[in-house]
C-alpha positions as CSV (number, residue, x, y, z in Angstrom):
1,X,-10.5,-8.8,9.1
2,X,-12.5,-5.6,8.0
3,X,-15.4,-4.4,10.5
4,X,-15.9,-1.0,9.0
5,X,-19.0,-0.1,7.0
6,X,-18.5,-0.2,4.3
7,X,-16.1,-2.8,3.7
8,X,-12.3,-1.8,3.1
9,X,-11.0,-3.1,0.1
10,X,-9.5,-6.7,0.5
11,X,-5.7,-7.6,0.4
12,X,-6.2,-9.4,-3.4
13,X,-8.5,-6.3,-4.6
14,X,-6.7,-3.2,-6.7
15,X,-7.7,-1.1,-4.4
16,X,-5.8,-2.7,-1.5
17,X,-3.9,0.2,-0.2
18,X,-6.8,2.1,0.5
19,X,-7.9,0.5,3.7
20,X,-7.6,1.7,6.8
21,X,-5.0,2.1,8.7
22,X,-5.2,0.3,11.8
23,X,-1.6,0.9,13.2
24,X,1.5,2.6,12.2
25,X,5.4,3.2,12.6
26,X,6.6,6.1,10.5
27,X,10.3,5.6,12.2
28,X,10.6,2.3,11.0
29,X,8.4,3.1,7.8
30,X,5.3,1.0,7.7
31,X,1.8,0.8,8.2
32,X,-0.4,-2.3,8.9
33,X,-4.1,-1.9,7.1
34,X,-7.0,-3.6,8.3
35,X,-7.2,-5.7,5.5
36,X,-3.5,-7.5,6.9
37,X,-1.4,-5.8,4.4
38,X,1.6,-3.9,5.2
39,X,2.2,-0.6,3.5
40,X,5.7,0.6,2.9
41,X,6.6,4.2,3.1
42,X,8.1,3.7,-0.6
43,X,4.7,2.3,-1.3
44,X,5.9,-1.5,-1.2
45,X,3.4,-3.5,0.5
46,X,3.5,-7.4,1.9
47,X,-0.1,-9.0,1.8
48,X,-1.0,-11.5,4.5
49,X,-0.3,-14.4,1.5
50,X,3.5,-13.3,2.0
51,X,3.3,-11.8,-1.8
52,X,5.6,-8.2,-2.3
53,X,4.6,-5.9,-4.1
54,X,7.2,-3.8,-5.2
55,X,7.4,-0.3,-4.7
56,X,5.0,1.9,-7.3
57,X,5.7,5.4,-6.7
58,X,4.6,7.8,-9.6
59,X,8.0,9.3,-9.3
60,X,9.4,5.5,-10.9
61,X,7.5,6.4,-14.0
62,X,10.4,7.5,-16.6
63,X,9.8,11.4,-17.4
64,X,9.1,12.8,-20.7
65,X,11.5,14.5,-22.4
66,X,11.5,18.3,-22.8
67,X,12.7,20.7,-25.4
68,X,15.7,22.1,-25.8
């Protein structure tokens, strides 16, 4: 689906939310990449397989404890 040089990442690949975007709705909160992903504003995505990937915001990572 890609035709810029150099290739964006593919909708299987790690790097998957990295391709370009090729359209986008920030009132309804998404993003279509060239790759046929669909990149959430709460970084969920939807791959053109119909797979979710669930949200993976570094703010969902727990926090580390601090000194009293």
């Amino acid at each position: 689906m890609c035709a810029h040089e150099p290739r964006c990442p593919g909708a299987d690949s790690p790097g998957r939310d990295e391709a370009r975007t090729v359209a986008t709705h920030p009132q309804q909160g998404w993003s279509l990449l060239c790759n046929g992903g669909v990149l959430f504003e709460d970084t969920g995505e939807l791959l053109p397989s119909g797979r979710v990937v669930a949200p993976h915001r570094p703010t969902d990572r727990p926090k580390a404890a601090s000194a009293a």
